[in-house]
PAMARTI-394102 format. One record per residue: x, y, z of N, C-alpha, C, CB in turn. Coordinates in Angstrom, 1 decimal. Glycine has a CB too. Layout:
// residues N
[node [X Y Z] [X Y Z] [X Y Z] [X Y Z]]
...
//
This chain:
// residues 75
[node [-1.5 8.6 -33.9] [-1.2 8.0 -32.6] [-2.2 8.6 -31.6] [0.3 8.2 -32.2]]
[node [-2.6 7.7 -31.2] [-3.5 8.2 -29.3] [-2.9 9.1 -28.4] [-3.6 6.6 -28.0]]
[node [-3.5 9.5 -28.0] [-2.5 10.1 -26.8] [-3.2 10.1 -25.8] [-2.0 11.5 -26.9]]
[node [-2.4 9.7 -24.7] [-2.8 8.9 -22.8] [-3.6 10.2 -22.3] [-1.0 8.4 -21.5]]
[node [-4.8 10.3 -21.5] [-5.1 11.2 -21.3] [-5.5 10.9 -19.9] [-5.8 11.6 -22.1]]
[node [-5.8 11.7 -19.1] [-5.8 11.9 -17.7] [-6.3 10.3 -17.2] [-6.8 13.3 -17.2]]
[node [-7.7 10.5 -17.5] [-8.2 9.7 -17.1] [-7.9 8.0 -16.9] [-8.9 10.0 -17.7]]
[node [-7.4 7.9 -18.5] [-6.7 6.4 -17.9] [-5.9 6.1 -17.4] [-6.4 5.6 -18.6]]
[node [-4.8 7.1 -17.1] [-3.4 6.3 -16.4] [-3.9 6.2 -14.7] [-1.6 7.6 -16.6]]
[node [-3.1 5.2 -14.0] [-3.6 5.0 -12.6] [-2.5 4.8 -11.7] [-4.5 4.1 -12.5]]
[node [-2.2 5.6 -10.3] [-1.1 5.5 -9.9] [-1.1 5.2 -8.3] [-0.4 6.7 -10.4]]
[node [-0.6 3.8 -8.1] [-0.8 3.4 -7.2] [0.1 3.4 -6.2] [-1.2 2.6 -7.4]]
[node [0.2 3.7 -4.7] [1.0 3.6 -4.1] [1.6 2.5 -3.3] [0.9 4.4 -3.7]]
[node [3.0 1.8 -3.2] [3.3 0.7 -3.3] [3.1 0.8 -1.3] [4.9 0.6 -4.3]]
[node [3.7 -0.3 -0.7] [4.0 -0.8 0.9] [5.0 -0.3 1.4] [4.2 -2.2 1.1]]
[node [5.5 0.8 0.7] [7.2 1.1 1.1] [7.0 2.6 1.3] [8.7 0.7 -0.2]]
[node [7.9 3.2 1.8] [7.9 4.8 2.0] [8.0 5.7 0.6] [9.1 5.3 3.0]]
[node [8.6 5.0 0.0] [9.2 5.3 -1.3] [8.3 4.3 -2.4] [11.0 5.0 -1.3]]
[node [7.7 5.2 -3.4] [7.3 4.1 -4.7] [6.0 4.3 -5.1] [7.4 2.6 -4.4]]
[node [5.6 4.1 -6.2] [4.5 4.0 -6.9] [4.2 3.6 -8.4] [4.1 5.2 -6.7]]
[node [3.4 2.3 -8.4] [3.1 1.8 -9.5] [2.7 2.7 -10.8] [2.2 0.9 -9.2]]
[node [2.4 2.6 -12.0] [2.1 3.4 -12.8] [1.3 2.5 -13.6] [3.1 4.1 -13.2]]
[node [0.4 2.3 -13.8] [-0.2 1.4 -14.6] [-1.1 2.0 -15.7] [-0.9 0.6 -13.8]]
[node [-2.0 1.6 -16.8] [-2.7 1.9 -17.7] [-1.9 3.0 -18.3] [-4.0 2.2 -17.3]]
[node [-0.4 2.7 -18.9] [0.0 3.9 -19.7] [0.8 3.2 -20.9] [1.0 5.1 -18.7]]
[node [1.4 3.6 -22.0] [1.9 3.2 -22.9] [2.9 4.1 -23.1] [1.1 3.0 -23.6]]
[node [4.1 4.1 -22.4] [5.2 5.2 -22.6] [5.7 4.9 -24.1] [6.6 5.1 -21.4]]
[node [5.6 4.3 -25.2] [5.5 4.7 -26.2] [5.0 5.2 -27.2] [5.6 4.5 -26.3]]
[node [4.1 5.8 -26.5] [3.1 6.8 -27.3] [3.3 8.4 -26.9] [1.5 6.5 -27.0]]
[node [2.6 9.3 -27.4] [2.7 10.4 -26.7] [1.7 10.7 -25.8] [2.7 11.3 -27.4]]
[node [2.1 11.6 -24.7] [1.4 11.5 -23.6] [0.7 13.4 -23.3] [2.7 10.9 -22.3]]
[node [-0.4 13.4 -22.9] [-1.2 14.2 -22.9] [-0.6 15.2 -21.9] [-2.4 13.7 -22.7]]
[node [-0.2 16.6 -21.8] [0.2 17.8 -20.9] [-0.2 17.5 -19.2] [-0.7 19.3 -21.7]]
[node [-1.5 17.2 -19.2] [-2.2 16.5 -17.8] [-1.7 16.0 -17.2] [-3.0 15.8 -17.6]]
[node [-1.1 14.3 -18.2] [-0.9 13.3 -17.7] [0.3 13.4 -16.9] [-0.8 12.4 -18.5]]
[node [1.3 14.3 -17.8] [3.0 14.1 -17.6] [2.5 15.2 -16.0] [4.4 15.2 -19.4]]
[node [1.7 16.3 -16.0] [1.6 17.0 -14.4] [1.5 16.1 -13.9] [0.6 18.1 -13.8]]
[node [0.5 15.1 -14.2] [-0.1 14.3 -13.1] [1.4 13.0 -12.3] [-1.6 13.2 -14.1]]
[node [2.1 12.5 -13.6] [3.6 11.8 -12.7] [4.0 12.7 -12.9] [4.6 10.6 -13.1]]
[node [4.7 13.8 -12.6] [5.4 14.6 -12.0] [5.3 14.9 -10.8] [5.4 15.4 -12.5]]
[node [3.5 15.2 -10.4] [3.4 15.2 -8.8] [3.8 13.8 -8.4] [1.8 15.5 -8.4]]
[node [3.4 12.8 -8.7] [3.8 11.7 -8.3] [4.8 11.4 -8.0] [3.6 11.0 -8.9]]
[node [6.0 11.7 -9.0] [7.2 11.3 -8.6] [7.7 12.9 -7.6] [8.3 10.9 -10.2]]
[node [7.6 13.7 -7.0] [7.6 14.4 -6.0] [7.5 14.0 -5.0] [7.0 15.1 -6.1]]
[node [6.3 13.5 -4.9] [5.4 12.8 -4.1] [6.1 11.3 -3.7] [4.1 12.8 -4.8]]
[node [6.2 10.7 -3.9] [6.8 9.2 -3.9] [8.5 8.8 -4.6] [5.6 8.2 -4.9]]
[node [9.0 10.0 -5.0] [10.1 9.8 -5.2] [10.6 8.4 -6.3] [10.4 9.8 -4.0]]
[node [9.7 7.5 -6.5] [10.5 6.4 -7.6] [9.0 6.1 -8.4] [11.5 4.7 -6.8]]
[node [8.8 6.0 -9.4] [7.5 5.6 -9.9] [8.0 4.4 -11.0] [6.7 7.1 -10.7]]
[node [7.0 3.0 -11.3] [7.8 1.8 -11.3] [6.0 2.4 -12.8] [8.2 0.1 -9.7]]
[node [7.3 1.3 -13.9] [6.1 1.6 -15.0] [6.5 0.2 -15.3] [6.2 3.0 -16.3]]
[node [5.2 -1.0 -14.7] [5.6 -2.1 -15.5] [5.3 -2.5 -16.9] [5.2 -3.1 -15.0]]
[node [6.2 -3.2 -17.7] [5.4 -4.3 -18.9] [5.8 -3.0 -20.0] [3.0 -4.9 -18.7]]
[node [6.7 -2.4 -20.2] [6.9 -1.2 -21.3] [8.0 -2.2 -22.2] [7.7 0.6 -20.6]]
[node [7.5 -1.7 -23.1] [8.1 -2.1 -24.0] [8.5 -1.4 -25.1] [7.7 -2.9 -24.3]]
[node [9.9 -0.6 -25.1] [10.5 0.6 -25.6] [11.7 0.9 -26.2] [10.6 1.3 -24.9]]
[node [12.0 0.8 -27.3] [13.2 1.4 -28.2] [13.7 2.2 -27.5] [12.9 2.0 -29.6]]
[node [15.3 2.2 -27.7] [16.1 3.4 -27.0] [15.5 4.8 -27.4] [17.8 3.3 -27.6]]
[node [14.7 4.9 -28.6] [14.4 6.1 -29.2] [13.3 6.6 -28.1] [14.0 5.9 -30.8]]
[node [12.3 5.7 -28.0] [11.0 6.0 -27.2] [11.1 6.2 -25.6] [10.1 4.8 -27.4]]
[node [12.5 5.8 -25.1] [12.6 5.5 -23.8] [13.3 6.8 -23.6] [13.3 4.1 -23.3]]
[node [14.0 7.5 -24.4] [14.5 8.9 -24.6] [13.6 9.9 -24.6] [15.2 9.1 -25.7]]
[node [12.6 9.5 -25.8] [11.6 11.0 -25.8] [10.8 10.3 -24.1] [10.0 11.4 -27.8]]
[node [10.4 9.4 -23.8] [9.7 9.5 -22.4] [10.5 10.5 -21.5] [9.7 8.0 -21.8]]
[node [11.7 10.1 -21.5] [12.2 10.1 -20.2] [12.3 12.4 -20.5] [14.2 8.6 -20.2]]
[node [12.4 12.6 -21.6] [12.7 13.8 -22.0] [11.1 14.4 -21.4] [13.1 14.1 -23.7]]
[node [9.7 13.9 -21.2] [8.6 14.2 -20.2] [9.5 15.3 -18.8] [7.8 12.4 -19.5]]
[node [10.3 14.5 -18.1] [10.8 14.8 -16.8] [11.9 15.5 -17.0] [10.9 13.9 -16.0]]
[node [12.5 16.3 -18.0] [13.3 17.2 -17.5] [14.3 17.4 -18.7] [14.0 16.9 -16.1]]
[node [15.5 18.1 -18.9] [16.6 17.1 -19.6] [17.5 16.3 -19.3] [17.4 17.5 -20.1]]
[node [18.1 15.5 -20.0] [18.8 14.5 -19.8] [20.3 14.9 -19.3] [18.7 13.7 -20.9]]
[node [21.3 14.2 -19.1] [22.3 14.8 -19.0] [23.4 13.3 -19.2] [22.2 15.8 -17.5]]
[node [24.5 13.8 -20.4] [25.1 12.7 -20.8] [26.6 12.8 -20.3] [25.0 12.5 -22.3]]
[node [27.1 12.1 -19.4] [28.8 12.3 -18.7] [29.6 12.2 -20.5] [29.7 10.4 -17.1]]
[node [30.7 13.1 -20.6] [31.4 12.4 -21.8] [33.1 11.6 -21.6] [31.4 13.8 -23.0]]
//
């Protein structure tokens, strides 16, 4: 598998106070140590980061989402 590396992902900031596009990424793949710093500042920074056109198994949208932190399940 590829893995997303700095260079291609691109993160644009939306018309609102809050928000930022995320484009050129494939959250079902694995993602390069850089990349995940790089949206992390982002989402610091802009607070909501919008990833269009993903297309992701519950399995893949888990390990993504596990990039930003742990998860936390109410029981």
């Amino acid at each position: 598998m590829p893995t997303l590396t700095l260079t291609e992902v691109k993160i644009s900031s939306i018309d609102a106070l809050l928000g930022a596009i995320v484009t050129n990424i494939d959250a079902s793949q694995p993602i390069a140590p850089e990349v995940i710093l790089q949206l992390k500042q982002a989402l610091r920074d802009r607070h909501i980061l919008i990833f269009k056109d993903q297309k992701l198994s519950d399995e893949q949208l888990l390990n993504f989402s596990l990039y930003f932190g742990a998860l936390f399940v109410p029981i």
